[in-house]
Structure formats: C-alpha cells, structure tokens
LUMMAR-814353 format. One line per 3 residues: their letters; for each residue x, y, z of N, C-alpha, C. Coordinates in Angstrom, 2 decimals, padded with zeros to 5 digits. Example, Ala and Ser with C-alpha at 12.3 -4.5 7.8 and 13.67 -1.06 7.14 Angstrom:
% residues 2
AS	013.19:-005.69:007.80:012.30:-004.50:007.80:013.20:-003.30:007.80; 012.85:-002.25:007.08:013.67:-001.06:007.14:012.90:000.03:007.87
//
This chain:
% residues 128
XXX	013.33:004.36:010.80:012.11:004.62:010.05:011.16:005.41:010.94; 010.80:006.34:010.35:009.72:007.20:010.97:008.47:006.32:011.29; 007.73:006.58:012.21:006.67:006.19:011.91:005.35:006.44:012.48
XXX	003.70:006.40:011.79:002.66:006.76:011.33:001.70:005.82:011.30; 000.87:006.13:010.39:-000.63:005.57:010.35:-000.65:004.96:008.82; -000.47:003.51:008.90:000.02:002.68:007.95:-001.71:002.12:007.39
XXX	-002.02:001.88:006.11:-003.19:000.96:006.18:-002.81:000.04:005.32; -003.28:-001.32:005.27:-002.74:-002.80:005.02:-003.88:-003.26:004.28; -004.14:-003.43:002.94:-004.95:-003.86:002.42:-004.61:-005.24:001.25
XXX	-005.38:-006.48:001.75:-004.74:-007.22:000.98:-006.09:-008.02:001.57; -006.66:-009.63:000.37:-007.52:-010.28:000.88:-006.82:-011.73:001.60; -005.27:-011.47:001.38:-005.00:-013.02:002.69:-004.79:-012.86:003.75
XXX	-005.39:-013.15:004.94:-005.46:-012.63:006.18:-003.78:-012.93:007.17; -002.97:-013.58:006.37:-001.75:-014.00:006.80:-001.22:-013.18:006.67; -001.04:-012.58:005.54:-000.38:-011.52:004.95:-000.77:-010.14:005.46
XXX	-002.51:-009.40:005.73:-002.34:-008.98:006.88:-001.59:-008.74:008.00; -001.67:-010.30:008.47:-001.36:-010.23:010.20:-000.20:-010.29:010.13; 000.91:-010.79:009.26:002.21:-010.38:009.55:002.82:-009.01:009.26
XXX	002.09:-008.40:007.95:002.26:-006.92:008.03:001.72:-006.12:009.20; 000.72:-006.18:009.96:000.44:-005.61:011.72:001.42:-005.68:011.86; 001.97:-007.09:012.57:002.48:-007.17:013.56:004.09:-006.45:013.43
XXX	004.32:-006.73:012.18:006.03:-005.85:011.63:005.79:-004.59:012.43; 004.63:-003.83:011.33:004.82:-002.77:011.37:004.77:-002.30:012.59; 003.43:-002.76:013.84:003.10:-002.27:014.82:004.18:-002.52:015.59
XXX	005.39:-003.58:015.44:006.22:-003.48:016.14:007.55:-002.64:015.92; 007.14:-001.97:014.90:008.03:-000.45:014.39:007.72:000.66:015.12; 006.27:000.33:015.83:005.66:001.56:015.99:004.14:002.46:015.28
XXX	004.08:002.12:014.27:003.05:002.59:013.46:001.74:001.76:013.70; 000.84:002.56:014.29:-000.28:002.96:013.91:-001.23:002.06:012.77; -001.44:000.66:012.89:-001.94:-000.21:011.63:-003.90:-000.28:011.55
XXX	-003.59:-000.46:010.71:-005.51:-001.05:010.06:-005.28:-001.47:009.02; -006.09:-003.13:009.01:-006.07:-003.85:008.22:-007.34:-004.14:007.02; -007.38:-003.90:006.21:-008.26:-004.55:004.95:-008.78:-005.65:004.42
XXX	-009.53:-006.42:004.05:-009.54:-007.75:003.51:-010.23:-007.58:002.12; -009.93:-005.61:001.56:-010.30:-005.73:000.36:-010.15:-004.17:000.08; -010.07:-003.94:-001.09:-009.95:-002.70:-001.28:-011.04:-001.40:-001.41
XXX	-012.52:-002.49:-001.27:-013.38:-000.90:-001.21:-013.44:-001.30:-000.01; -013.74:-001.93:000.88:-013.37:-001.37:002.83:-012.49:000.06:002.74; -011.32:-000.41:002.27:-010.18:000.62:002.19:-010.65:002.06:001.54
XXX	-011.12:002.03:000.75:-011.87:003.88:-000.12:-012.90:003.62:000.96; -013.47:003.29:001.36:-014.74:003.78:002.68:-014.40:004.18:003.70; -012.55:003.58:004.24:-012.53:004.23:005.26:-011.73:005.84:004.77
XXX	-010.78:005.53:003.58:-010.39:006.96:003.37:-011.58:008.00:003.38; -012.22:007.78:002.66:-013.33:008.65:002.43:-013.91:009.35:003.55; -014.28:008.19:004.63:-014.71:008.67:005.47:-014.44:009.24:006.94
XXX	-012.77:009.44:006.60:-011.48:009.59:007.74:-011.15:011.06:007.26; -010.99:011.70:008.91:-010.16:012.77:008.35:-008.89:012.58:009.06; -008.77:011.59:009.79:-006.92:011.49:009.95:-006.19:010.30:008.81
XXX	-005.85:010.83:008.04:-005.22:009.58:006.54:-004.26:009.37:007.13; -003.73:007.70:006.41:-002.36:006.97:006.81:-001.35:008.01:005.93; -000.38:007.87:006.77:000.63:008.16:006.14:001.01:007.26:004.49
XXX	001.29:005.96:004.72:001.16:005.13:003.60:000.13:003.87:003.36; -000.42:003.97:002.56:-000.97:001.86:001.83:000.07:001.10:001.51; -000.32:000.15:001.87:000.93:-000.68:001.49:-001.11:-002.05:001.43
XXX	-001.01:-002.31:-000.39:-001.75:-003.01:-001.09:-001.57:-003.72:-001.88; -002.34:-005.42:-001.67:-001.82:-005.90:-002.91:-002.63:-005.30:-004.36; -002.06:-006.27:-004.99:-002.42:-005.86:-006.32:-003.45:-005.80:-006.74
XXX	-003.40:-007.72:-006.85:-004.43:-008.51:-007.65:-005.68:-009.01:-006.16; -006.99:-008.42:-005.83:-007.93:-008.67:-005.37:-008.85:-009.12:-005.85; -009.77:-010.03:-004.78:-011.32:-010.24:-005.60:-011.90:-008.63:-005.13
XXX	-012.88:-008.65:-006.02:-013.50:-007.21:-006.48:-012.87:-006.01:-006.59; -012.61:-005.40:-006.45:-011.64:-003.86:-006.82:-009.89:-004.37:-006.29; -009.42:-003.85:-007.73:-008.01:-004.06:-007.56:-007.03:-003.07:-006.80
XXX	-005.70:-003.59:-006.52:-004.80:-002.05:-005.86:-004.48:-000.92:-006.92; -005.34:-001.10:-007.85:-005.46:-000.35:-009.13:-006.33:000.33:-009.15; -007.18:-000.41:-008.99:-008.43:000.21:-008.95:-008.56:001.48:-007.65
XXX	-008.08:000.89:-006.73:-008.54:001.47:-004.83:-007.40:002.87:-005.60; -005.95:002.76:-006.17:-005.22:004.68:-006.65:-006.38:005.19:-007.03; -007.16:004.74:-008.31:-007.43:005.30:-009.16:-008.66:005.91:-008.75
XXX	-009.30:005.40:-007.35:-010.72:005.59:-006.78:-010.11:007.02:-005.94; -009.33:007.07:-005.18:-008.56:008.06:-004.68:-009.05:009.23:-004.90; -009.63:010.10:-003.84:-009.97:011.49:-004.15:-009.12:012.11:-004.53
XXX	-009.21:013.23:-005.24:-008.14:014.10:-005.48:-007.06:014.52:-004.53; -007.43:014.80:-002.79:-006.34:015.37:-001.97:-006.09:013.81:-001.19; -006.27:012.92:-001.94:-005.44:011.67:-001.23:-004.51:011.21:-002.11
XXX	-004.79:011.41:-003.39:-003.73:011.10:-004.57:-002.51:011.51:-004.12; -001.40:012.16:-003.44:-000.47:012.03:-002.75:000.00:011.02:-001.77; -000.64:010.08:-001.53:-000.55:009.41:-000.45:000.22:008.28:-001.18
XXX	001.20:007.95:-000.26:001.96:007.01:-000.92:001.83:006.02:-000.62; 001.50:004.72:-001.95:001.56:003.47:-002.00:002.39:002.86:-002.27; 002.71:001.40:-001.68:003.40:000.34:-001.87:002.41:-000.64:-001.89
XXX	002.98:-001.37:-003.41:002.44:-002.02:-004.24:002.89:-003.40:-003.92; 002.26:-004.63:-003.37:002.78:-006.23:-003.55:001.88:-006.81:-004.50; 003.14:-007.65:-005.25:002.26:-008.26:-006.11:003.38:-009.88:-006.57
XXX	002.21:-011.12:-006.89:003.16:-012.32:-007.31:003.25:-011.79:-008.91; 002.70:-011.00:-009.67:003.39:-010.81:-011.04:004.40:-010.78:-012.08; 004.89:-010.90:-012.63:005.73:-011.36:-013.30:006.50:-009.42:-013.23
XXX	007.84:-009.01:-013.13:008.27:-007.65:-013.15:007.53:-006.71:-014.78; 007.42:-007.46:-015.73:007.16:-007.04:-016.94:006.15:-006.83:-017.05; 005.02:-007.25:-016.20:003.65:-007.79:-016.60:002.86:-006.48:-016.56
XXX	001.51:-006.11:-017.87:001.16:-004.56:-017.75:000.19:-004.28:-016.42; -000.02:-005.02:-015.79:-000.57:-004.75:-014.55:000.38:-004.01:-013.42; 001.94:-004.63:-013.68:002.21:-003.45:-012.41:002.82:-002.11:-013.12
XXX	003.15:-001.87:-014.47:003.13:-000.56:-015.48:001.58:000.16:-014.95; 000.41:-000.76:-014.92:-000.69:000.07:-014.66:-000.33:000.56:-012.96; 000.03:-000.05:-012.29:000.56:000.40:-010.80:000.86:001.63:-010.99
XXX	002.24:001.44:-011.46:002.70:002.60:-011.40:002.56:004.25:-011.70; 001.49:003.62:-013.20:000.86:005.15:-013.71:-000.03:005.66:-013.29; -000.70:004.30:-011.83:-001.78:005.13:-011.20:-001.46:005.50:-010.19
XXX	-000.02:005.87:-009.76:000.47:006.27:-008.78:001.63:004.95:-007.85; 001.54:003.91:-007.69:002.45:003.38:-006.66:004.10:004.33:-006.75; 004.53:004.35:-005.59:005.76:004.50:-005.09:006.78:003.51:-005.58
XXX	006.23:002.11:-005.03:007.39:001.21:-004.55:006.56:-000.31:-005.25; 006.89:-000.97:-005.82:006.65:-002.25:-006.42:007.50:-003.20:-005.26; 006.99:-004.23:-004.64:007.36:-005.15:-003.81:006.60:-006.78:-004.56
XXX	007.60:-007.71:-004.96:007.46:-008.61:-005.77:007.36:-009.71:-004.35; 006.07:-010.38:-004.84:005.88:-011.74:-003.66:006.28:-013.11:-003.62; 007.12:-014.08:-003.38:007.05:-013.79:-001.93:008.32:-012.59:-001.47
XXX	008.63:-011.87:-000.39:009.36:-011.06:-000.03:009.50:-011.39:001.74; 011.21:-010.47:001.55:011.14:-010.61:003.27:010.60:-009.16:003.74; 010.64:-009.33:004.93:009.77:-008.41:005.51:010.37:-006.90:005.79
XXX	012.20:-007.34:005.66:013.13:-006.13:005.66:012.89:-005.25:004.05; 012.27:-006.33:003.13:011.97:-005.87:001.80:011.06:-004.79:002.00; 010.07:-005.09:002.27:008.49:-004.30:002.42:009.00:-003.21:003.69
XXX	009.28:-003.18:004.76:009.74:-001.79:005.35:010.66:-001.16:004.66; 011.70:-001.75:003.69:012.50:-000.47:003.15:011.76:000.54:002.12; 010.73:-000.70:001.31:009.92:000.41:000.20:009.16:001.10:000.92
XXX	008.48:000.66:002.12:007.71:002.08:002.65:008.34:002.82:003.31; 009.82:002.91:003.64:010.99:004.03:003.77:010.93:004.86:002.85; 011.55:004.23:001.31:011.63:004.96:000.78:010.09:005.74:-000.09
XXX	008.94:004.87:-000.37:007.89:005.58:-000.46:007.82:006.91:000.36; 008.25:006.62:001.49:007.88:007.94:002.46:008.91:009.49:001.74; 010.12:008.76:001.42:011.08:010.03:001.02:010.49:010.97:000.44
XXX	010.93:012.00:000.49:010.56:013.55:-000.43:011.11:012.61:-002.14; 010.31:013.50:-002.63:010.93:013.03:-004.04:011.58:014.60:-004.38; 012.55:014.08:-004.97:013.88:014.84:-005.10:013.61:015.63:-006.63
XX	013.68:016.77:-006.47:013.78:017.53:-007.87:014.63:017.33:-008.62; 014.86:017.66:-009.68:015.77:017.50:-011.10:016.27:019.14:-011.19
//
C-alpha cells in the first residue's frame, strides 16, 4: 500500500486511536477528528490535502454525509471511505455513496478490512 496523508474522522476516540496507530504504522501521515466540521475547517484551511478520509457515518452534528457534501469543489475528488454500523440496505449509506464515498466499510470490521478499502479507494478508476 502506498502511502500518504490519511485524515480519520469519527466521534469515538477508540476508533480514532486504533485507526492512527494502523495506519501510522503503514506509514501514512494521520490526523484525527472527533467530528466532522473540525474536518471541513481543516480542509478548507490546508493547502496540503490527505490523500484519503476514511469517516464515519453517523455523527453528533454534521454527518460523513454531510462533511462529502460540504466539500469544495477541487476536494470532491478526494477519496472517501465510509464506516458505518448500518444495516447494507439502509438509505443512509445509498446517500454515501451518491455523495461520493469510494468504499463502504460495515462496523464492527477488522482492520485488514479498512486498509484494503483505502487501497482500493486509492485505485485509478478504470474506464469502460
């Protein structure tokens, strides 16, 4: 796995600190969230962007729905991975997806789970 400037946004601080510590022990570059407008304040106000988010879903105050959809226009490329305890059917992660996520990661998960979707989040997407 390549690796970059990851940002971790989620409000359980466990879940955080074990996503750091994975990732930073991949190599990448982490900052952590305990909510999703922290997260649009620091995009906003960064000019070096993560390579990927990796966000939960369901937050108190702005959702991982909300934080795509806040997304400036030249960050809307940036690829997300989505965790969520939701049910696979449920229209909240359909709304994920149409506001951009990559990769849907269903909770609880192992941790080889969540680095492969931000593998493949990272891939080129392949023409037709």
């Amino acid at each position: 796995m390549r690796a970059g400037k990851v940002y971790i946004v989620d409000d359980h601080e466990a879940t955080r600190d074990s996503l750091a510590l994975l990732f930073g022990t991949l190599g990448w570059e982490v900052t952590t969230f305990a909510g999703a407008a922290a997260c649009l304040i620091a995009l906003n106000s960064s000019t070096d962007l993560p390579n990927c988010i990796i966000t939960d879903l369901n937050m108190p105050g702005m959702s991982g729905v909300e934080l795509m959809l806040a997304f400036p226009e030249a960050m809307k490329n940036i690829p997300v991975v989505v965790m969520t305890a939701e049910d696979r059917a449920s229209a909240a992660i359909q709304l994920a997806l149409l506001a951009g996520a990559r990769q849907i990661v269903h909770k609880p998960f192992q941790m080889e789970v969540i680095r492969n979707a931000v593998e493949l989040s990272l891939a080129p997407i392949r023409s037709e």
